[in-house]
C-alpha positions as CSV (number, residue, x, y, z in Angstrom):
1,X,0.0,0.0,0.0
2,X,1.3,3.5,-0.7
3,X,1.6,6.6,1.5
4,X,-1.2,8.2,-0.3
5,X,-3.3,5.1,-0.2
6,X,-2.4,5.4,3.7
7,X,-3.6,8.6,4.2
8,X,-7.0,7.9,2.2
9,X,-7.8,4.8,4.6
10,X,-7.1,6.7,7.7
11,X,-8.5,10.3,6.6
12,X,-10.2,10.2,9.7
13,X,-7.0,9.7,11.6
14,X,-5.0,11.7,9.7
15,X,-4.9,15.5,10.4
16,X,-4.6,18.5,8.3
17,X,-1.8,19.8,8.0
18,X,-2.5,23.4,10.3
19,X,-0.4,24.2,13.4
20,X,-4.2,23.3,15.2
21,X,-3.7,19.5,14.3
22,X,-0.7,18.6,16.2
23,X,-2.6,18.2,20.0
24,X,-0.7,18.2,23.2
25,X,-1.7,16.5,26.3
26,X,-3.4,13.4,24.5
27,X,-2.6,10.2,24.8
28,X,-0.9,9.9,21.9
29,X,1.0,12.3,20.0
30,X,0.8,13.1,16.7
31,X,3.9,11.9,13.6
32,X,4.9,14.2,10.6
33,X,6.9,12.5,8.2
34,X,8.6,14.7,6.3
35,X,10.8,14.9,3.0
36,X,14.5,16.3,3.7
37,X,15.0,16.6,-0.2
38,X,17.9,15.5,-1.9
39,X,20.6,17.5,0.5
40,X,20.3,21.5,0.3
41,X,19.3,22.2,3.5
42,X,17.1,25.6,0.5
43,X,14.8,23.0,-0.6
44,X,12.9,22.3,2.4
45,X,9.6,23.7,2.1
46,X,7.9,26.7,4.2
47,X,5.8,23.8,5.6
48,X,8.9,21.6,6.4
49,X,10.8,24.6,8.6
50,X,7.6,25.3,10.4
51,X,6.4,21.9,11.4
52,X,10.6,21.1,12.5
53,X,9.8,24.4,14.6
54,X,7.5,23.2,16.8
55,X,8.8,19.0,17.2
56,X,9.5,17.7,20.5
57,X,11.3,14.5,19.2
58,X,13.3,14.5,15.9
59,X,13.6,11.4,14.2
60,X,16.0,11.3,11.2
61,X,19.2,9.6,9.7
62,X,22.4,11.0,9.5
63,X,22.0,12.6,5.8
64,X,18.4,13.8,6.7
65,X,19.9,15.1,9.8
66,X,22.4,17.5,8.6
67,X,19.7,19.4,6.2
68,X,17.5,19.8,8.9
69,X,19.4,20.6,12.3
70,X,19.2,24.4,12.0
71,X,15.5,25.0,12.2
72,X,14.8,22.4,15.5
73,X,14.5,24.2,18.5
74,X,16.7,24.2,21.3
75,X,16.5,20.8,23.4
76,X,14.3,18.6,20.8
77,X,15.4,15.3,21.4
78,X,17.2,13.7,18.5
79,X,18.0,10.2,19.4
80,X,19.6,9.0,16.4
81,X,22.4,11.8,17.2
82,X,23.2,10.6,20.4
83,X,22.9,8.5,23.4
84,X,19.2,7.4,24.1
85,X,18.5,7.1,27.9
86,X,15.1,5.2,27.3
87,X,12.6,7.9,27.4
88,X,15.0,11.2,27.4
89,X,17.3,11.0,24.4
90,X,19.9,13.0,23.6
91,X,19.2,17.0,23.0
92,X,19.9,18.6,19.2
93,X,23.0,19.7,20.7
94,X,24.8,16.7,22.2
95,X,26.9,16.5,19.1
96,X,27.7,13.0,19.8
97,X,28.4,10.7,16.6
98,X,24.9,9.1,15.6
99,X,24.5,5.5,17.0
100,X,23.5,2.9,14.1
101,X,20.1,2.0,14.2
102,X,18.8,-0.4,12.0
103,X,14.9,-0.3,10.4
104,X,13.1,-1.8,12.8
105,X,15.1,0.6,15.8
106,X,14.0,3.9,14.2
107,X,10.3,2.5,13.7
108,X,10.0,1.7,17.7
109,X,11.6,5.1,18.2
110,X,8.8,6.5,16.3
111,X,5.9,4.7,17.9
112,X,7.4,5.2,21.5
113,X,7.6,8.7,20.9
114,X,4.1,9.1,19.7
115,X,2.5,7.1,22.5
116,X,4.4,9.1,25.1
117,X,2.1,12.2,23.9
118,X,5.2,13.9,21.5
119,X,4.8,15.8,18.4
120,X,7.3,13.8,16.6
121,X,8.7,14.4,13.2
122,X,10.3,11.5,11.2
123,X,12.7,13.0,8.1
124,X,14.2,11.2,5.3
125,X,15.9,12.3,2.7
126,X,14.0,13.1,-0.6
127,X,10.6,12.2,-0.3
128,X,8.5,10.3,2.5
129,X,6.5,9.0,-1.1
130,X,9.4,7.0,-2.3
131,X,10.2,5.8,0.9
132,X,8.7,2.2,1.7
133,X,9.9,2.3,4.9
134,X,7.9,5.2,5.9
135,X,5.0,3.7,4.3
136,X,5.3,0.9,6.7
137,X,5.5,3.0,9.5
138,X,2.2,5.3,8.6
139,X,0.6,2.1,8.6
140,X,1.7,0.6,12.0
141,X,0.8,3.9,13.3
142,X,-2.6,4.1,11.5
143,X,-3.5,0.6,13.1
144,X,-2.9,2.0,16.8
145,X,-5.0,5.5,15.9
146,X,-2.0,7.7,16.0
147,X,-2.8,10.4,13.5
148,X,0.2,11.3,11.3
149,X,0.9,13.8,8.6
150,X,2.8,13.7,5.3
151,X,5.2,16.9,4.6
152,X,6.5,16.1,1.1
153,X,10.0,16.7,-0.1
154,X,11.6,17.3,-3.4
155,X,12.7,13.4,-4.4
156,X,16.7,12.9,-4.9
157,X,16.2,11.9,-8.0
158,X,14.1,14.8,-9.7
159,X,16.4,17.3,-7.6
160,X,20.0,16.1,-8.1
161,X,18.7,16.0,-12.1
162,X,17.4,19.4,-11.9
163,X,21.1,20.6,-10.2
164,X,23.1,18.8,-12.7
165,X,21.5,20.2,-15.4
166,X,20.0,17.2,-16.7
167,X,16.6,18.0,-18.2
168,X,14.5,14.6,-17.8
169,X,11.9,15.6,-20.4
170,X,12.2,17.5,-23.5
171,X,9.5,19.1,-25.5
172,X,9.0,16.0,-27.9
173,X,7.7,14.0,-24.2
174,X,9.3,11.0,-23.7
175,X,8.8,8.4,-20.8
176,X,10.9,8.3,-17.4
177,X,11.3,5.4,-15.3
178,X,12.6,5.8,-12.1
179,X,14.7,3.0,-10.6
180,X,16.3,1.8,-7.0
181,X,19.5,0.2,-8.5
182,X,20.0,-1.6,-5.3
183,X,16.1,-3.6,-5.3
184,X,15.6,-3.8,-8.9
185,X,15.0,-7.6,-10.0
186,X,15.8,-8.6,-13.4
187,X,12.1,-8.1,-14.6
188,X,12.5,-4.5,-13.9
189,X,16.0,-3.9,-15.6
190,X,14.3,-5.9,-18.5
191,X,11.6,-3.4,-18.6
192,X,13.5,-0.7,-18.6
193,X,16.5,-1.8,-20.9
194,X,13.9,-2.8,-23.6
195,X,12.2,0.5,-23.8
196,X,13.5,4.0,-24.8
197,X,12.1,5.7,-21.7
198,X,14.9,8.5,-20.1
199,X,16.2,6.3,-16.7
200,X,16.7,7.6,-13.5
201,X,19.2,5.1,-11.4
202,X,19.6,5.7,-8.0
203,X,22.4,4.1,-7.5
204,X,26.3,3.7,-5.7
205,X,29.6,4.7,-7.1
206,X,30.6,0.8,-6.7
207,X,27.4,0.0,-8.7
208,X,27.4,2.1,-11.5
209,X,29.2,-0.1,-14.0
210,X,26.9,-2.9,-12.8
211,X,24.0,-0.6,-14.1
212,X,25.5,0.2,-17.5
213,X,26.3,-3.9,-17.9
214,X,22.9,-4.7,-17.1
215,X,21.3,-2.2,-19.4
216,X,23.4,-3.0,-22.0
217,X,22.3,-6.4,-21.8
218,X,18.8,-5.6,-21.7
219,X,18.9,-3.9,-24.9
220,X,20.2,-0.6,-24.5
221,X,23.1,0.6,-27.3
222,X,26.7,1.1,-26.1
223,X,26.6,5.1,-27.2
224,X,23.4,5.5,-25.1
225,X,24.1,8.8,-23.0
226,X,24.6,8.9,-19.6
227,X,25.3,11.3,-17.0
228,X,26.7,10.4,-12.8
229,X,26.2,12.9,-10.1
230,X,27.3,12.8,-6.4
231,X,26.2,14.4,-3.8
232,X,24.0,15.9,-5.7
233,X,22.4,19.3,-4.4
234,X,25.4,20.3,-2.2
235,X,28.7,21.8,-2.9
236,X,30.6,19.1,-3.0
237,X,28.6,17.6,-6.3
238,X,30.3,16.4,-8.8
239,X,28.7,15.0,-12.5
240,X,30.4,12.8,-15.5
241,X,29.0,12.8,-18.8
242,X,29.4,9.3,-20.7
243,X,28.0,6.7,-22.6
244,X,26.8,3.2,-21.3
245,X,29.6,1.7,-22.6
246,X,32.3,4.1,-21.4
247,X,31.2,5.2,-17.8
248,X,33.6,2.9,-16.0
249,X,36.6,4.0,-18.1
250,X,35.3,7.6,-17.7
251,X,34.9,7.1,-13.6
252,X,38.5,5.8,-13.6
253,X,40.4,8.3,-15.6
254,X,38.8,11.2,-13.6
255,X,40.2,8.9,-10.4
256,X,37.1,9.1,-8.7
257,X,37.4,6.7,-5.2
258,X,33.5,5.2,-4.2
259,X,35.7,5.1,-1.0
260,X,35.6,9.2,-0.6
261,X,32.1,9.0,-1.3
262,X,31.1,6.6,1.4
263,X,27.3,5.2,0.6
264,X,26.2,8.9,-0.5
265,X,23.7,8.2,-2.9
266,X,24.3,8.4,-6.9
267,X,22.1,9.4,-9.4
268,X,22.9,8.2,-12.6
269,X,20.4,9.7,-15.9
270,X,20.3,7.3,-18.9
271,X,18.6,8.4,-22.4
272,X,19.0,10.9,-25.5
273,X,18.2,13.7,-23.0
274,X,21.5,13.6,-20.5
275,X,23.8,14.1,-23.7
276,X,26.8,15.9,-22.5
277,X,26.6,18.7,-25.1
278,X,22.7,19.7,-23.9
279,X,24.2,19.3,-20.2
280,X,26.9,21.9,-20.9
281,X,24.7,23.9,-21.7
282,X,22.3,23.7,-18.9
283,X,24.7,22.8,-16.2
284,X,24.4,25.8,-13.9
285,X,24.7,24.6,-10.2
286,X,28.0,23.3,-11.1
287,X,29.3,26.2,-13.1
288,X,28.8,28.7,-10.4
289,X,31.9,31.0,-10.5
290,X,32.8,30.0,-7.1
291,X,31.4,26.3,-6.9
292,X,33.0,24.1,-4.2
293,X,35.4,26.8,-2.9
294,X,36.1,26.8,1.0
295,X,36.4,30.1,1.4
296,X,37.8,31.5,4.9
297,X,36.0,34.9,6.5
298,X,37.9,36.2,9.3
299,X,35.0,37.2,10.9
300,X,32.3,36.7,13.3
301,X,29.1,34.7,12.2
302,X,27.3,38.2,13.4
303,X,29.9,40.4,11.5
304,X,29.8,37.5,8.1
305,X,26.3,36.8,7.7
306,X,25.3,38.7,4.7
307,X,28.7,38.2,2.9
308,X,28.4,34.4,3.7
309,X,25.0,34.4,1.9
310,X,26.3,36.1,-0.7
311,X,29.1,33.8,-0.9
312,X,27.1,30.9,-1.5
313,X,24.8,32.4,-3.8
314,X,28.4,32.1,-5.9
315,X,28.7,28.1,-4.8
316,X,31.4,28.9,-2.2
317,X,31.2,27.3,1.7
318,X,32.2,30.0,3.6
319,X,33.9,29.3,7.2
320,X,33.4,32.1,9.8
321,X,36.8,33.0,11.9
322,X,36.5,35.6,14.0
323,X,39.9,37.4,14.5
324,X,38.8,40.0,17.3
325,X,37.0,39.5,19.9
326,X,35.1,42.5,21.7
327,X,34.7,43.6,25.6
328,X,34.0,46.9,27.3
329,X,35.8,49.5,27.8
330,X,38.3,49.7,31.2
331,X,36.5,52.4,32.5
332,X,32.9,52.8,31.4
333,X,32.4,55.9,33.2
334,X,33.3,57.8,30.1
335,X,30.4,55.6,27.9
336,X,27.7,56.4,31.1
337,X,27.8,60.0,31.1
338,X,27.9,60.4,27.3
339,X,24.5,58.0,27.0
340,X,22.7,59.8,29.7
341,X,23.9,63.2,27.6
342,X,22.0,61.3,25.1
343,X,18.7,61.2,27.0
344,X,19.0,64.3,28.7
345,X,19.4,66.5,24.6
346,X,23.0,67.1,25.1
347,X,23.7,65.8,21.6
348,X,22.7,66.8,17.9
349,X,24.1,63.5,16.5
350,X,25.2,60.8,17.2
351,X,27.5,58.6,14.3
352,X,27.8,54.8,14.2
353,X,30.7,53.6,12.7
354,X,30.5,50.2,13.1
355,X,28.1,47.4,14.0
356,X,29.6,46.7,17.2
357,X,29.2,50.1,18.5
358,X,25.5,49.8,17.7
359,X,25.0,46.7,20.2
360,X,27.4,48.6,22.9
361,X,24.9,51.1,22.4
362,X,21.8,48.6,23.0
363,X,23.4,47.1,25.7
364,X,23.8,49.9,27.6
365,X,20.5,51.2,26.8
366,X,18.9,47.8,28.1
367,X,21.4,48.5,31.0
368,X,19.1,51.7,32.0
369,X,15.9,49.9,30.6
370,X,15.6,52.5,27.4
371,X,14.8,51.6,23.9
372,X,14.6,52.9,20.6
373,X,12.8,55.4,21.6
374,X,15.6,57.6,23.1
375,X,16.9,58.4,20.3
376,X,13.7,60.6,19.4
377,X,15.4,64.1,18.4
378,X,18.5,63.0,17.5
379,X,19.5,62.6,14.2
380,X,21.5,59.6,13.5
381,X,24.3,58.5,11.1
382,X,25.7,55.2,9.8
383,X,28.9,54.5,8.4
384,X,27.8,51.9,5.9
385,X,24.7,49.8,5.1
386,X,25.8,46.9,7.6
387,X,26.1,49.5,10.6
388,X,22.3,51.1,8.8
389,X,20.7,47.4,8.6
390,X,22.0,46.8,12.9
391,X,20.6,50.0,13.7
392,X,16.9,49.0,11.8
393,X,17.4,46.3,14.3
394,X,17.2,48.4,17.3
395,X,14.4,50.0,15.5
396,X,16.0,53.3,14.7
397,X,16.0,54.5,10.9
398,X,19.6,56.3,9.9
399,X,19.6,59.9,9.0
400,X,22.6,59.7,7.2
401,X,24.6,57.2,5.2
402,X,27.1,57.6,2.5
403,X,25.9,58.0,-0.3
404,X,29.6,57.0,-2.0
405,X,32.4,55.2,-0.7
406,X,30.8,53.3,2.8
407,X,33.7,54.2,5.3
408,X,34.5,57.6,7.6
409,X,35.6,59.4,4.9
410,X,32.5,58.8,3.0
411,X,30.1,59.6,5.8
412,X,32.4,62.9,5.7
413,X,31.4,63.8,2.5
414,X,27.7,63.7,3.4
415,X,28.0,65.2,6.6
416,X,26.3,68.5,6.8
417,X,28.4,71.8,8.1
418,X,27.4,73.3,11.8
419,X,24.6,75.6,11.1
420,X,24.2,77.5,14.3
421,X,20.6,78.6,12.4
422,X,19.1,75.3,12.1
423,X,21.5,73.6,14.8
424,X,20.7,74.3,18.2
425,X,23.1,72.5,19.4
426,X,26.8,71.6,18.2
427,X,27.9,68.5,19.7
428,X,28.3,64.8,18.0
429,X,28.8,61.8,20.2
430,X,30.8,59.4,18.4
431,X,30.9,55.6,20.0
432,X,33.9,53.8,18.7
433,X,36.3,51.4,19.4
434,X,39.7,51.8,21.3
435,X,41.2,52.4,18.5
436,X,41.9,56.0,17.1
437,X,39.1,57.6,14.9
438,X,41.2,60.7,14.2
439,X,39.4,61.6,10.4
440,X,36.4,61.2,11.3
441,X,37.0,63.9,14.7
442,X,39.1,66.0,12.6
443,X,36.6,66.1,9.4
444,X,34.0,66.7,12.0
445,X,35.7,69.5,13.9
446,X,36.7,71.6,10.6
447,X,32.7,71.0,10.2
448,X,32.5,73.1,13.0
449,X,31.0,70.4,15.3
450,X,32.1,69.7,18.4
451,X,32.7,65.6,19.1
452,X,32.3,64.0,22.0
453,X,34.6,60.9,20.8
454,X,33.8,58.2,23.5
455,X,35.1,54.8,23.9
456,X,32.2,52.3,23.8
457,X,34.0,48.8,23.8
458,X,37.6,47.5,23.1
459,X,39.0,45.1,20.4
460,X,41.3,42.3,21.1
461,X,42.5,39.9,19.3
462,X,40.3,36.2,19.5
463,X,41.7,32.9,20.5
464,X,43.3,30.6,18.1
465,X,40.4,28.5,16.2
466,X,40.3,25.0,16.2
467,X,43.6,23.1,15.5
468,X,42.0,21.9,12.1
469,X,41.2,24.8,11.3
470,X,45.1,26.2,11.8
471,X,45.8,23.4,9.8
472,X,43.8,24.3,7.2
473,X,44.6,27.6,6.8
474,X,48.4,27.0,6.9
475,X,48.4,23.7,5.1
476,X,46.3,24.9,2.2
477,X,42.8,23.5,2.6
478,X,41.1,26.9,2.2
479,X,40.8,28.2,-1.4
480,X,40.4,31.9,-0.7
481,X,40.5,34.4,2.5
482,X,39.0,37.4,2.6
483,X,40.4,40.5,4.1
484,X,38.7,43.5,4.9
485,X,41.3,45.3,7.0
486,X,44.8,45.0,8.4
487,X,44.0,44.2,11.2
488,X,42.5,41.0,10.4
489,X,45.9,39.8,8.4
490,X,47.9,40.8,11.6
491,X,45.1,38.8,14.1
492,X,44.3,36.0,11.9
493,X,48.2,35.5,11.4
494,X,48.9,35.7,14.7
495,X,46.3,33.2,16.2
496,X,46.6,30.7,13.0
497,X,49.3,31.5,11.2
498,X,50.3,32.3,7.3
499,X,47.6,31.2,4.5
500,X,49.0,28.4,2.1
501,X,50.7,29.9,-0.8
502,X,48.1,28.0,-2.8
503,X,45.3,30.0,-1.0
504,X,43.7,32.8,-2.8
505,X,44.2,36.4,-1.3
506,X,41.3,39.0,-1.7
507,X,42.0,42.4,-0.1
508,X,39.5,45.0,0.5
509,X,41.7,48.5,-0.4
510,X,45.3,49.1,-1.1
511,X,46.4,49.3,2.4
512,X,45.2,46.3,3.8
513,X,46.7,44.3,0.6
514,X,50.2,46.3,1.8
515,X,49.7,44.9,4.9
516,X,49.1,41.5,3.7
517,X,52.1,41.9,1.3
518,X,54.6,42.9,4.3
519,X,53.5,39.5,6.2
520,X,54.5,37.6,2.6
521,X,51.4,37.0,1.2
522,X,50.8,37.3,-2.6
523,X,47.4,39.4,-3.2
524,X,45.7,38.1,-6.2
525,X,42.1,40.0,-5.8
526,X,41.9,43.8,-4.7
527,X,38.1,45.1,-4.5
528,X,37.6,48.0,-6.5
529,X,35.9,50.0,-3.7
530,X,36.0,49.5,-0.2
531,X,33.1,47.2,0.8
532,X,32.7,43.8,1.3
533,X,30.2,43.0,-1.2
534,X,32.2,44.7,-3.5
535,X,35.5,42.3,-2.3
536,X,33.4,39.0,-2.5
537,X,32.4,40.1,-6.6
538,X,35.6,40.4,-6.8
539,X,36.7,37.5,-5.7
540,X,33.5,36.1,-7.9
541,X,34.9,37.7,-10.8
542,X,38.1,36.3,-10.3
543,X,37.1,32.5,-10.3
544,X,35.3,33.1,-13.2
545,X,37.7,34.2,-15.0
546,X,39.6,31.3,-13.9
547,X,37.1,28.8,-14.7
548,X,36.9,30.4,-18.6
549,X,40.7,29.9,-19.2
550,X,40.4,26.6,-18.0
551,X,37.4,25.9,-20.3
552,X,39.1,27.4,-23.2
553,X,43.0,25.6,-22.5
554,X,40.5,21.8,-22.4
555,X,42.0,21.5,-19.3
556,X,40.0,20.0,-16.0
557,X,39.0,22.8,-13.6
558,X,40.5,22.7,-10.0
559,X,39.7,24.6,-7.3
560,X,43.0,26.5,-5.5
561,X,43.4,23.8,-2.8
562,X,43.4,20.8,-5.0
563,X,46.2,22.3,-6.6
564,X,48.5,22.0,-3.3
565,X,51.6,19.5,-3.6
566,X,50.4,16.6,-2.0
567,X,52.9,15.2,0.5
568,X,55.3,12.4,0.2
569,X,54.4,9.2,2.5
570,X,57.6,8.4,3.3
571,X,58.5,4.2,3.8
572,X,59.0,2.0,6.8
573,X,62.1,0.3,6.8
């Protein structure tokens, strides 16, 4: 019986898919399975994030797992993820190794759960429709009256396709079969060889050349086209364009282990329609300008968060290390008297210059239990749009931000002239950072303001990341850093040493690339203008660049760290 068939015995069971139809305090709980998709954590639906919102009990293998993690709650149990203690399993953050647990454990999990009153969800990967397992399961919960829901997910199969650029249909129609490599019986691999239907193998690296055999056998021709994908939806996917009867040469000349790839999940796309010339053509996950690149932010997740996103929108995985870390000032007299001034109209404006002197700001505000609302009268400037979009936050809308270049000097070009006419009073107050903000007070002053230039918290360099990540940076396992200041070459030096030669260096002006250049690194990306957008198109820019020469020289493209000399295993007498 299939899920839907399932769901249409037991309609009465079965809720609706509302927040209303997951009860608590019943004696039994309620079950959503839901569909993980093929391994972007994107795909998941608006349905899937909200229902993983509100679960007491998560349910999922380890490859469902990792796409859903960030949207559970803090302290939903997850015992495939780490030691189950009968009826209190481990939290979503034990980040213990998950134990093995074979079919039958997970399906007790799930029923246990449910009966002790939980809103459980149960998340595989791809779809809970292609999944017979599931099916069983909605059935031995059906037969004990514990309603259950279905979330759908995109199916691996349709999705890797779709990412590889692989279209399964054309305009002319065409038939598609979808098979599981490892249950199909001879009668089905008959069916399928016999017929010219596209076919969509899901499959393993070791099996793949099995597949090809048997579909040659069947009937298929030799020069049938046929395209391989791994890891298909994530960064790490790779796809091979061959024919039936060259796919194992193909696999071994590109060296590619099944080993590395453990029992990830291959899709392999066999028919006129995967030809590698259409493929090239339509191949657009994989030909992202940045695809696959570990790029390395010497920032904080806070700090990164927009130029992380924007990093992966060009295929890079970007890896937050924060360089400085931030504390208050010695002596936050200074800082007390300058934000009751605040309240009590002793300022004109006030001017943010960076995003942590927004949340000193906050935190002494919430200190003396104001809010937003103190800063009524006050007109308010921000150095750049990250400071602008911290300071929306709070719920206060800038006065003032460059209109050009996003740093002091550009907020001094904006900044109006003391008008004692239609400025009653004179003073700034300027929260920075221990560290000197001399242009900004000097352009100010010659303004004819006076500034009230107030330390509001102290940088100081962060402790040393992880020992693989040190390793990383110095042995070459990052394809690009980022730098957007001096300060971060000297820090991130200091606490994990030099970047690989082999490493990418992108530089947000001239003299942080100086700086980088006096520690013996070679810059090979300067930003045009001094933002970090601007830095990360750059760096875009840069790989794409990379990627055409490649292209046009027939060569295979490699990203920076693959090009690092591997090292010499030396022998055991």
């Amino acid at each position: 019986m299939s899920p839907t068939t399932a769901d249409t015995t037991h309609a009465a069971r079965a809720q609706p898919s509302g927040d209303a139809a997951q009860p608590t305090g019943t004696a039994h709980g309620h079950v959503t399975f839901l569909g993980a998709g093929p391994g972007d954590p994107g795909l998941l639906t608006l349905r899937a994030v909200d229902v993983l919102a509100q679960a007491d009990v998560l349910i999922a293998d380890a490859e469902a797992f990792e796409v859903v993690r960030g949207h559970v709650k803090p302290g939903t149990h997850t015992p495939l993820q780490g030691a189950d203690d009968g009826d209190a399993p481990g939290s979503a953050t034990d980040g213990e190794e998950p134990e093995p647990c074979g079919t039958g454990d997970v399906a007790d999990l799930v029923m246990r759960a449910a009966r002790g009153g939980k809103r459980v969800v149960r998340a595989v990967a791809g779809d809970p429709g292609m999944d017979t397992d599931a099916t069983a399961d909605m059935l031995a919960l059906a037969a004990e009256g514990i309603t259950f829901e279905v979330v759908p997910g995109i199916a691996q199969a349709v999705g890797v396709a779709a990412y590889a650029g692989v279209p399964l249909r054309d305009p002319e129609g065409g038939d598609v079969r979808f098979v599981n490599g490892p249950t199909a019986d001879d009668r089905c691999w008959t069916e399928v060889g016999a017929s010219d239907a596209t076919a969509v193998v899901s499959t393993t690296l070791e099996s793949v050349a099995v597949t090809a055999t048997r579909l040659i056998a069947a009937g298929r021709k030799p020069d049938t086209p046929l395209s391989v994908t791994v890891a298909g939806t994530t960064t790490r996917q790779r796809t091979w364009s061959a024919t039936l009867g060259t796919v194992e040469r193909a696999l071994k000349s590109a060296k590619v282990l099944p080993s590395a790839e453990g029992d990830r999940p291959v899709i392999a796309v066999v028919g006129e329609r995967s030809a590698p010339a259409q493929r090239e053509q339509l191949a657009w996950f994989e030909s992202k300008p940045l695809f696959g690149w570990k790029v390395l932010v010497p920032r904080t997740k806070e700090q990164a968060a927009s130029l992380s996103d924007q990093l992966r929108s060009y295929g890079a995985v970007p890896s937050e290390v924060p360089t400085i870390a931030v504390e208050p000032p010695r002596t936050p007299q200074q800082m007390d008297r300058a934000v009751k001034g605040l309240v009590t109209g002793r300022y004109e404006w006030i001017a943010f210059t960076s995003v942590n002197a927004v949340r000193a700001i906050r935190e002494k505000f919430e200190e003396y239990g104001l809010d937003a609302r103190a800063f009524a009268g006050i007109k308010v400037a921000a150095v750049g749009e990250q400071t602008a979009r911290a300071l929306l936050r709070f719920g206060v809308r800038p006065d003032l931000v460059p209109s050009g270049e996003q740093s002091a000097a550009g907020l001094l070009e904006d900044w109006p002239p003391y008008d004692p006419v239609f400025d009653p009073i004179d003073r700034v107050f300027l929260p920075r950072a221990d560290i000197a903000t001399e242009t900004l007070v000097a352009g100010l002053v010659e303004l004819g303001w006076e500034v009230d230039d107030v330390t509001a918290y102290r940088t100081v360099r962060a402790s040393p990341p992880p020992a693989a990540t040190r390793e990383a940076i110095k042995g070459g396992g990052f394809d690009a850093v980022l730098f957007t200041s001096s300060s971060t070459v000297r820090n991130l030096v200091g606490i994990a040493g030099k970047p690989h030669n082999v490493t990418v260096i992108a530089c947000i002006g001239p003299a942080t690339a100086r700086t980088a250049e006096e520690h013996g690194l070679r810059v090979d990306v300067m930003s045009p203008e001094p933002s970090v957008h601007r830095l990360a198109e750059a760096l875009a820019e840069f790989g794409a660049r990379r990627r055409q020469v490649a292209l046009e020289a027939g060569e295979v493209l490699k990203r920076p760290s693959e090009k690092r000399p591997q090292r010499r295993r030396t022998r055991t007498p």
